[in-house]
C-alpha positions in Angstrom: 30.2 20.9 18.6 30.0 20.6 14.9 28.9 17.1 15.0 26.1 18.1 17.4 25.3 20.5 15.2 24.7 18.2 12.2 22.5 16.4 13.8 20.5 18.4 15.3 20.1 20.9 12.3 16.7 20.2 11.2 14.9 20.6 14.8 17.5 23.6 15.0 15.9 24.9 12.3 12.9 25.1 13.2 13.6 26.5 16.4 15.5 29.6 15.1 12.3 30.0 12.1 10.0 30.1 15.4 11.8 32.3 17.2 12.5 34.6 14.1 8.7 34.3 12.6 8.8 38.0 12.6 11.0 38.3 9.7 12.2 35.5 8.5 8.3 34.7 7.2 9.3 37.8 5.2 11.6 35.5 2.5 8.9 33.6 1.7 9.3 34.1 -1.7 12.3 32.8 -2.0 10.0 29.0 -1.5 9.5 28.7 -5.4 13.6 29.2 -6.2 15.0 26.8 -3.5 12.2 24.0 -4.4 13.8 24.3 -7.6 17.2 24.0 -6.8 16.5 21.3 -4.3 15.0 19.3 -6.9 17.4 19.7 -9.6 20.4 18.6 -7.4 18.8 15.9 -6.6 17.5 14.9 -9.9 20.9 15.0 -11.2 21.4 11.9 -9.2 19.0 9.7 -11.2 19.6 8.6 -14.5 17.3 6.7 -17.0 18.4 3.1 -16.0 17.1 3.9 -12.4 13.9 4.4 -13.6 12.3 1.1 -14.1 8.8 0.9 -12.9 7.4 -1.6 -10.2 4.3 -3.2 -10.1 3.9 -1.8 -6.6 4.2 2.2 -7.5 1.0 1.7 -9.2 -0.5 1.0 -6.0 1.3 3.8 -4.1 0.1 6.2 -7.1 -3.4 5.2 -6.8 -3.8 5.6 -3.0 -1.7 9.1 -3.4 -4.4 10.8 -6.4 -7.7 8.9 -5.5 -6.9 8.6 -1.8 -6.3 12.6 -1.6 -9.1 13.5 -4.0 -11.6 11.1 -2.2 -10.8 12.4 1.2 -11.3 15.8 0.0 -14.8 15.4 -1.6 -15.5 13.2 1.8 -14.8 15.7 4.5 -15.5 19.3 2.2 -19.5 18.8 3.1 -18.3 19.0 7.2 -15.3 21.4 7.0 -13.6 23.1 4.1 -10.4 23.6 5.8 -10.4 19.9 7.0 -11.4 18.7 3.7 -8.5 20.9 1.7 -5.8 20.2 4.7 -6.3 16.3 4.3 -5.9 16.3 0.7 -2.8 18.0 0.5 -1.2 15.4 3.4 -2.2 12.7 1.3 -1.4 14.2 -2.6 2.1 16.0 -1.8 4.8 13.9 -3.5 7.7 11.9 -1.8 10.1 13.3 -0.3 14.1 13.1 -2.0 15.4 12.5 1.2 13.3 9.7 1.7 15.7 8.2 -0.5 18.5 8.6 2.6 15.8 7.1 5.1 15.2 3.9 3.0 18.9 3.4 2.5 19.6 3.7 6.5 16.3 1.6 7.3 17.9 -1.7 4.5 14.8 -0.7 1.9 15.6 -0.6 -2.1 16.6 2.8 -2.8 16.4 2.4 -6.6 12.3 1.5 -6.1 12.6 4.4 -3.3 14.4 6.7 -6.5 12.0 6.0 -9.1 9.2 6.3 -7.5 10.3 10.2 -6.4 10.4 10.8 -10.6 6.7 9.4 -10.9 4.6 10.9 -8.0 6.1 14.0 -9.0 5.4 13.9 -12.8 1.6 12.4 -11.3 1.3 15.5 -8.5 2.7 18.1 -11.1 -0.4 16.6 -13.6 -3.2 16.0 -10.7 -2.6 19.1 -8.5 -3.4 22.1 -11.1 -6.9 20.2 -11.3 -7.4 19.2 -7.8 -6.4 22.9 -5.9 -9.1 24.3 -9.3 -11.7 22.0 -7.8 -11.2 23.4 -3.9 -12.1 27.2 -5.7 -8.1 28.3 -6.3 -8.5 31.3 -8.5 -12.2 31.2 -8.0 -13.2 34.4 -10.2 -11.6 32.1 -13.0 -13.4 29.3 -14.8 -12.3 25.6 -13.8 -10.2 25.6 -17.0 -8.9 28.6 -16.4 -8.2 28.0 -12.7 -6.4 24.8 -14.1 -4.0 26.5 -16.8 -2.8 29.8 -14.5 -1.8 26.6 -11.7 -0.7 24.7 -14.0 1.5 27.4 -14.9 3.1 27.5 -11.7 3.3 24.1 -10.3 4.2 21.8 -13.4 7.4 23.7 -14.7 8.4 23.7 -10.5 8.2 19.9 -10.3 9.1 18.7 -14.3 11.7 21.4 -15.0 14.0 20.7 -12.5 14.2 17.0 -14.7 14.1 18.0 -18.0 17.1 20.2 -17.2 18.9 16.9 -15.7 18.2 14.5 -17.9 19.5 17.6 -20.8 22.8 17.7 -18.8 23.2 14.7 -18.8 22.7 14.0 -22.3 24.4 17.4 -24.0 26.4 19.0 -21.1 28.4 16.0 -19.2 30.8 18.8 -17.8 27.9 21.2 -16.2 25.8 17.6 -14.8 29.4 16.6 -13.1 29.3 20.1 -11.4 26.1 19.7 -10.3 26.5 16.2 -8.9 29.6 16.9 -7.2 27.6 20.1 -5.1 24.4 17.8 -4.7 24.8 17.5 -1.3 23.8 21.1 -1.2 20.3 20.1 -1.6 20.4 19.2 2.1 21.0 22.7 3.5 18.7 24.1 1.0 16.5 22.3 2.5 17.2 23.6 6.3 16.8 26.9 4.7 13.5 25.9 3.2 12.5 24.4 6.6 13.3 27.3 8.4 11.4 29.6 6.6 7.9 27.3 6.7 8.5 27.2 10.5 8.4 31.0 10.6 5.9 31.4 8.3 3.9 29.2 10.1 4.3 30.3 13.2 3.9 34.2 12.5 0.5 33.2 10.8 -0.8 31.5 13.8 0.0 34.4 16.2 -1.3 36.4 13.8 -4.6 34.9 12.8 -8.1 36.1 14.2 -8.6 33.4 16.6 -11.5 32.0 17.1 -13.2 28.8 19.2 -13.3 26.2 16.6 -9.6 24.8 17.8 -9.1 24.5 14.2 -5.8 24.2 14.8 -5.2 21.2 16.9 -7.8 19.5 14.3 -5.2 20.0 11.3 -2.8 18.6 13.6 -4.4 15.8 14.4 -5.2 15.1 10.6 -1.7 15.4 9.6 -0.8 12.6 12.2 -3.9 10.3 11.9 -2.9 10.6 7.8 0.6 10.1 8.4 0.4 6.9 10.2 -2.1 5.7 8.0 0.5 6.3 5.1 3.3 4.7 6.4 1.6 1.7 7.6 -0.5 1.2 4.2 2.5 1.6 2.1 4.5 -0.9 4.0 1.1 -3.2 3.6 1.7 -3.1 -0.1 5.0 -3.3 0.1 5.3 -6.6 1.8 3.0 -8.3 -0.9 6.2 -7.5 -3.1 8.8 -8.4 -0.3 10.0 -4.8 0.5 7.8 -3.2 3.2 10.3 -0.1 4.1 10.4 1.0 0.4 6.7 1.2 0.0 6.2 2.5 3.5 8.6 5.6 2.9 7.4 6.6 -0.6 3.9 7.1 0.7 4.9 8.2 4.0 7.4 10.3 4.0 6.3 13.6 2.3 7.9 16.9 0.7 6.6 19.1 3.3 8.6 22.2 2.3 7.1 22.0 -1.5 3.5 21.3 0.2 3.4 24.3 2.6 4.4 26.3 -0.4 1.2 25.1 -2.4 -1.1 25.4 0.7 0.0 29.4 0.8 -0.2 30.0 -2.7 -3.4 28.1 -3.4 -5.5 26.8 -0.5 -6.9 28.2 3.0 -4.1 30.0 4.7 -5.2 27.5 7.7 -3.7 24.3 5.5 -0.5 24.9 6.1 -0.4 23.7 9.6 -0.9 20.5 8.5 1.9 20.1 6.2 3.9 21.6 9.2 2.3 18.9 11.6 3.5 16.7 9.2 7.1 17.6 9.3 7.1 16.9 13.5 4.9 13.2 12.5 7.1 11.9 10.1 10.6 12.8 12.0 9.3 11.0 14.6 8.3 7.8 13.0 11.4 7.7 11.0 13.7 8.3 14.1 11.6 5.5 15.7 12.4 3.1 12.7 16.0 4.1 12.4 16.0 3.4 16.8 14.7 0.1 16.3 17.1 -0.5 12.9 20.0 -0.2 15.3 18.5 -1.9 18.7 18.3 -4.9 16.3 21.6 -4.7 15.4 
């Protein structure tokens, strides 16, 4: 029973999030603090020598800022929503589990690691200015806009590895405790995930409806970009000889920290492609992993 149970948390998750939306959308604010702690336990994993930078993360970092802020400023003209939904699919940074994936799949975990410190250093940089440019904080000047985001998002993404890297350097004792209970990140994130479900579900029951099947359009975006990312990062990848590497750093997203930015800043409506997202990628990564084990 208990094995059954570990693997089939996540999608038990976000079962008991849909069928609790009522309340459980309620500890929404608790999104910020467990982003946090997610990230700094798994921060405390990486130390300076596995940061080394690849020729190929510039690619991946130029198709995640210019591919998310060129999608945006292509689609805002036909739909708002559309236009805001796509760029946050496309701009949220890796996911720190993607680390686990690449290891299962036989991709370089170390490229996988480092390239988790940069996008999110780039995103924390990038996003305050991209969600000003959509009208976040619109009574505010752009500059203004950019500084109160900025506020928020940068010391949610940088803090968390600052605070590692200080362990690590002046408090070996407290880094030890941290790394030993780093496996916690993973039911943090179950939490996490079960509170996005409910929070999306609750505002899709909840929400003036209307004829536009706006929904199944976000939907649809989330998977068109999806598989898009997955199969141009393992593109670039296999110029450099390690396609499942690339492919998962641009694919594989941290869908918990982006639904929290599409409530706080975008269209309430965005969020249900980050949430699309979450089905898309678990799907194309069990896939992979099916076809990692048929070979062998």
């Amino acid at each position: 029973m208990l094995k059954f149970i570990k693997d089939w948390i996540l999608p038990i998750a976000m079962i008991i999030g849909a069928l609790t939306h009522s309340w459980i959308y309620r500890l929404a604010f608790l999104m910020p603090y467990l982003i946090f702690a997610m990230l700094l336990l798994t921060f405390c994993k990486i130390t300076l020598k596995d940061i080394r930078f690849h020729r190929a993360h510039i690619w991946l970092l130029l198709i995640q800022l210019g591919g998310s802020i060129g999608v945006y400023l292509l689609l805002r003209s036909y739909n708002e929503i559309m236009a805001q939904a796509a760029m946050l699919c496309i701009l949220m940074p890796t996911a720190t589990a993607a680390a686990v994936i690449t290891g299962m799949l036989g991709g370089n975990v170390g490229f996988l690691t480092a390239y988790v410190f940069f996008c999110n250093i780039a995103v924390a940089i990038a996003a305050p200015f991209y969600f000003a440019l959509t009208g976040a904080h619109a009574e505010l000047s752009f500059f203004q806009s950019v500084w109160i985001i900025c506020q928020k998002v940068f010391p949610l993404l940088i803090l968390p590895l600052i605070i590692t890297l200080i362990f690590q350097a002046r408090a070996p004792k407290v880094h030890k405790i941290l790394l030993s209970i780093s496996q916690m990140s993973f039911y943090l994130w179950v939490a996490a995930l079960m509170i996005v479900t409910g929070v999306s579900v609750n505002f899709m029951l909840n929400r003036n409806q209307t004829n536009d099947n706006m929904e199944w359009k976000l939907f649809a975006i989330s998977l068109i970009i999806c598989c898009l990312q997955f199969y141009i990062g393992r593109l670039i990848g296999r110029r450099y000889g390690d396609p499942i590497s690339s492919g998962q750093g641009l694919g594989q997203k941290n869908t918990i920290l982006a639904i929290w930015m599409a409530q706080t800043y975008l269209h309430p409506l965005t969020i249900l492609a980050p949430t699309g997202y979450i089905l898309w990628q678990n799907i194309i990564n069990s896939w992979q992993l099916y076809l990692k084990g048929k070979k062998k």
